[in-house]
Structure formats: structure tokens, C-alpha cells
N, C-alpha and C positions, 0 to 999 in steps of 0.2 A: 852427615846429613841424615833426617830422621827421617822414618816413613811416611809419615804425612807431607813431610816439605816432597821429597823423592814422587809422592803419587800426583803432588802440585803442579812441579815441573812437567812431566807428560802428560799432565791432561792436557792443553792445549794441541801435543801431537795429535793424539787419538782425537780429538777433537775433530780437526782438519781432514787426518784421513776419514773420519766416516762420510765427512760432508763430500770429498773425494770420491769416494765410493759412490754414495747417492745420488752423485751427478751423474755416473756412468752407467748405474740403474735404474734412471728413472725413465727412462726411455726404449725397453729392450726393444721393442716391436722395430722402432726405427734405427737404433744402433746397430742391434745384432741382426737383424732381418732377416729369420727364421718366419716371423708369423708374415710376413709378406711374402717370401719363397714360398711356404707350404700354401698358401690362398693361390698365388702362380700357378703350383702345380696342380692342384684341386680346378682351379679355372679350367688349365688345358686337358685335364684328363676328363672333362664333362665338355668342353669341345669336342675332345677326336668322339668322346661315347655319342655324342648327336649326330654322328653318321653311321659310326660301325651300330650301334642302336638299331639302325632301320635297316641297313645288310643284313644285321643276326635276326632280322622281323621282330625286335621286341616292342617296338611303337611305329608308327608312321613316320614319315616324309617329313609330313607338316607338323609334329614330335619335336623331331629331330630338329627342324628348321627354328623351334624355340629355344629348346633348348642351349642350341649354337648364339643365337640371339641373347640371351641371358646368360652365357657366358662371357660371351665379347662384351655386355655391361659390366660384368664383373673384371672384366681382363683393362676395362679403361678406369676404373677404379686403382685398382694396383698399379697401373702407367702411376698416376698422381703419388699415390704411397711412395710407392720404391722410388720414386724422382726426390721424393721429399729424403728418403733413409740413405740416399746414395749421397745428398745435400750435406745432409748428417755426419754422415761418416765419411767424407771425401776424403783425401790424402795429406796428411799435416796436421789434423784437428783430433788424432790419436783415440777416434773410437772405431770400434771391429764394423763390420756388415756392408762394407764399400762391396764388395763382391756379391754377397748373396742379395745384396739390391739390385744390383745389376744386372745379374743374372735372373730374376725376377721381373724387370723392365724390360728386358729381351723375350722373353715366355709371354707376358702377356702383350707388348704387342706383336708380336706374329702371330695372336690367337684374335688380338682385338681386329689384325688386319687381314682376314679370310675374310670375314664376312661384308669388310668395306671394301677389297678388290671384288667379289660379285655382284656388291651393288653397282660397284662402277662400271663391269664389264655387262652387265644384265639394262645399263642404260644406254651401253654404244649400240645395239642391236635391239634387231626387234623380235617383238613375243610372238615367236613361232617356233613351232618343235616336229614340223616337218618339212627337209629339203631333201630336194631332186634335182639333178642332171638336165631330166625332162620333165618342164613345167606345166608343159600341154600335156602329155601322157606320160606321165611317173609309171616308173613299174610296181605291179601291182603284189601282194604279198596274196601267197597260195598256202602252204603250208603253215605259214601263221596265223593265216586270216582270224580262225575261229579261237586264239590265244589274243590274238590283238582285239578283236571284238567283246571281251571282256575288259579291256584297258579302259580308264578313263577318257582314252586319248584317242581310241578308236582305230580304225584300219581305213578312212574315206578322207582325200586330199580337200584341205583347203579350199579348192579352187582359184580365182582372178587372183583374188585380195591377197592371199600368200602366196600368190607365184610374182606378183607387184613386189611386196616387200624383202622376199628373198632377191630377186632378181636389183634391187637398189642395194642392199647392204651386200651381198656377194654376188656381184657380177662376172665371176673368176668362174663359178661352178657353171660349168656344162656340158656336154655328151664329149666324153671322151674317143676320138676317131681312131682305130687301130689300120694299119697294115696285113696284122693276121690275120690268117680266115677264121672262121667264127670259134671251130672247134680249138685250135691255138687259143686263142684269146679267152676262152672259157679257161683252160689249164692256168696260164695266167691270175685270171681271176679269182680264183677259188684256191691258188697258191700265195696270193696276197693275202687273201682272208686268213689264210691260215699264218702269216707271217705276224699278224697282226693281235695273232691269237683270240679272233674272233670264236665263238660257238657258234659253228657250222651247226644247220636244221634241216636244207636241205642244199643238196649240188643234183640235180639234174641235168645231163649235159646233152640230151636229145630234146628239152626245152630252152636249152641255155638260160637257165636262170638257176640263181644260189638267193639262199636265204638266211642268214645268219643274227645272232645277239652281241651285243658288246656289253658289257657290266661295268661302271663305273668305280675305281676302286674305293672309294672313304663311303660315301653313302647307300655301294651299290642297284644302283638306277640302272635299270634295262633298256637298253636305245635297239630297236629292231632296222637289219637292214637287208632288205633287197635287191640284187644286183641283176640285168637283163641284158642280154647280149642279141643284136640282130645281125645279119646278112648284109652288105653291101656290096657294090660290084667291083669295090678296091678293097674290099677288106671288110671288117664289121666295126660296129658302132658300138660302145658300154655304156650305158646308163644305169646309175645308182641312187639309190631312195636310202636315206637313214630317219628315221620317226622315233621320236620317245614316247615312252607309255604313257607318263604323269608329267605334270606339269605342263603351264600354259609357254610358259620362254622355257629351249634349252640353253639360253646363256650365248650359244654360239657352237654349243659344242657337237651337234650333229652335223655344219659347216664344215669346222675343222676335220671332222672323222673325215669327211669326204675328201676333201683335199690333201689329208697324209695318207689316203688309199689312192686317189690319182698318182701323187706323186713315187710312190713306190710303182707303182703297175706301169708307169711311164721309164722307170729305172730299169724294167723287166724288160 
């Protein structure tokens, strides 16, 4: 056979395999799913940054709160991609990136679905970012006053309107009735706090009142709270106040504070 016949013959191979080849590169993004894994991770690493962002003070709240926002549009973008590249490359159709699609589709929605559990939970409840025990007479904040009077959010209750709206959505919170005498109940107290590893501001135990911060961990948001102990002729009484600085709704969550401090101080 002559060289010319010999390079006749294999060209139809070579042929085939490029066209082979080119099927299986014409697609990297979706095959190999590399550029959808790395957009995954770029999304979630400017989610977690839109809260630790405003803990480390390098932008605001309401920064951050964009930030998060335009990531989770980009996290539902890559939902669609890596759906499409995992299509792509399923199991049997013998191209690579089944995995890092997947794995891509998992990242961004757990990043697209933060921001839609706080919508959701920011619509069971209502916009208010200060509860108390006691709706008639909250206890009052001494030691923080003149911290909290600089807040957006102030240091002066609600009044009617948000002791209505708390009192409908948690109707669970109220003056917790102790057995101890005051002084008991104060150690108690202020031994909660510290369980809970609140920042203790103040513990006065000849006023019986404590004063304490809670710091939220992703966005670090500061919820102030005041705890007020009185006298009764069986025992004394605890009522506790938690207020957030910013923000018009805390979501729920100066509720919940309250309630996983009852329920420890009630274990005590």
C-alpha cells in the first residue's frame, strides 16, 4: 500500500474522532462545570461577606442587606445553569461535571434560600423590635439608656400598639413567677445570662436589675436587654425586656431570646 492510499484510509478515522472531540468541547461550561461551581462559590462567598461586612463595620446593615439580595439573584441564576449541566452530564450520556453541577446546585440554593426563609419568617410576625414580659411596665434600661439613645431604635416602648401586637403573636411571654426570694432569683438570673453568654453591662443586685447585649452571629446586630426583679409575698416576680437597636421587625428574634432565657431560668 502507498502512502497516499495508507493516509486515504485514516482519514475518515481522524475525521470522526475530531468531530468526537468537538462534541465534548463544545460545551465546557455545562459538561465540566467548573464555570458554574466557581460563579456558586463567588455567589456564596459575597453572601456570607453581606453580613460579616457589617460585624467587621465595613458597610451598613442596609449594605449588607443588598448585597445578600443580589447574591441570592445570582444564586437563582446558577439553580437554572447547574440544573441545566447536571441534565447534561447525568449518568450514562458519558460527559464529566455530574458532580460539580451538583454540587453547584446545592451552594446556591442554600444561599438563594436564606434570604427567602426571612422573608417568610419576617411575614409570620409582626414589625416590632421591642418585647417585654411586662407590657404595662417594661423594665426600663439605666445603664444603657444614654447607648441606646443614640440607636436608631431608641430606648422609649412602643406603647398600646406594640404591647397589642406582641401580646397576639406571642401570647407565651409573660412575667415569669418565681418561688425565690428576690435575692435568689437575681443569682439565678444573671447566672442565665451568663449561660447564654450574653455581655453582661450591668448586675446590680441591690436594685435587682441586670443589663446585658446579645450580638447576632452573621451580621452582628446588637439586641439590648434588660432583666428586673421585684418582691412578692411568695416569692418575686422576673420580667425581661429585649430591644434591638436597628431595624423596624426583629423577625422574631427578641421573642425567641426571651423564651430560651425563661426556659433555662425555669430548668434552674
Amino acid at each position: 500500500m502507498s502512502h497516499e492510499e495508507e493516509k486515504a484510509e485514516n482519514r475518515p478515522v481522524e475525521s470522526d474522532a475530531r468531530k468526537k472531540g468537538g462534541a465534548a468541547n463544545a460545551l465546557p461550561a455545562w459538561s465540566g462545570g467548573r464555570l458554574v461551581l466557581g460563579m456558586a462559590l463567588i455567589a456564596l462567598s459575597l453572601g456570607l461577606l453581606s453580613g460579616l461586612g457589617h460585624r467587621w463595620q465595613w458597610w451598613s446593615f442596609r449594605t449588607g442587606f443588598l448585597v445578600l439580595k443580589w447574591a441570592a439573584y445570582g444564586a437563582i441564576v446558577i439553580l437554572l445553569l447547574s440544573a441545566i449541566g447536571m441534565y447534561r452530564a447525568r449518568p450514562g450520556r458519558g460527559r464529566p461535571g455530574f458532580g460539580r453541577n451538583l454540587l453547584a446546585f446545592l451552594l446556591s440554593g442554600v444561599l438563594a434560600g436564606i434570604p427567602a426563609l426571612g422573608l417568610y419568617r419576617a411575614k409570620q410576625v409582626p414589625r416590632i423590635h421591642d418585647i417585654s414580659t411586662d407590657t404595662g411596665n417594661p423594665p426600663l434600661f439605666v445603664t444603657l439608656l444614654p447607648l441606646r439613645l443614640e440607636t436608631p431604635n431608641g430606648a422609649a416602648y412602643g406603647g398600646l400598639d406594640v404591647a397589642i401586637q406582641q401580646q397576639k403573636a406571642y401570647p407565651e411571654i409573660d412575667t415569669l413567677l418565681m418561688t425565690d426570694a428576690p435575692a435568689a432569683t437575681f443569682d439565678k438570673a444573671l447566672s442565665t445570662a451568663k449561660t447564654l453568654r450574653w455581655e453582661i453591662v450591668a448586675a446590680d443586685a441591690e436594685a435587682l436589675r441586670i443589663e446585658a447585649t446579645d450580638t447576632t452571629f452573621w451580621f452582628g446586630f446588637k439586641d439590648d436587654i434588660v432583666i428586673r426583679i421585684r418582691p412578692m409575698d411568695t416569692g418575686s416576680r422576673l420580667d425581661i425586656r429585649s430591644m434591638s437597636r436597628v431595624g423596624l421587625s426583629d423577625v422574631g428574634a427578641n421573642a425567641a431570646r426571651i423564651r430560651r432565657y425563661i426556659d433555662l431560668i425555669r430548668k434552674k
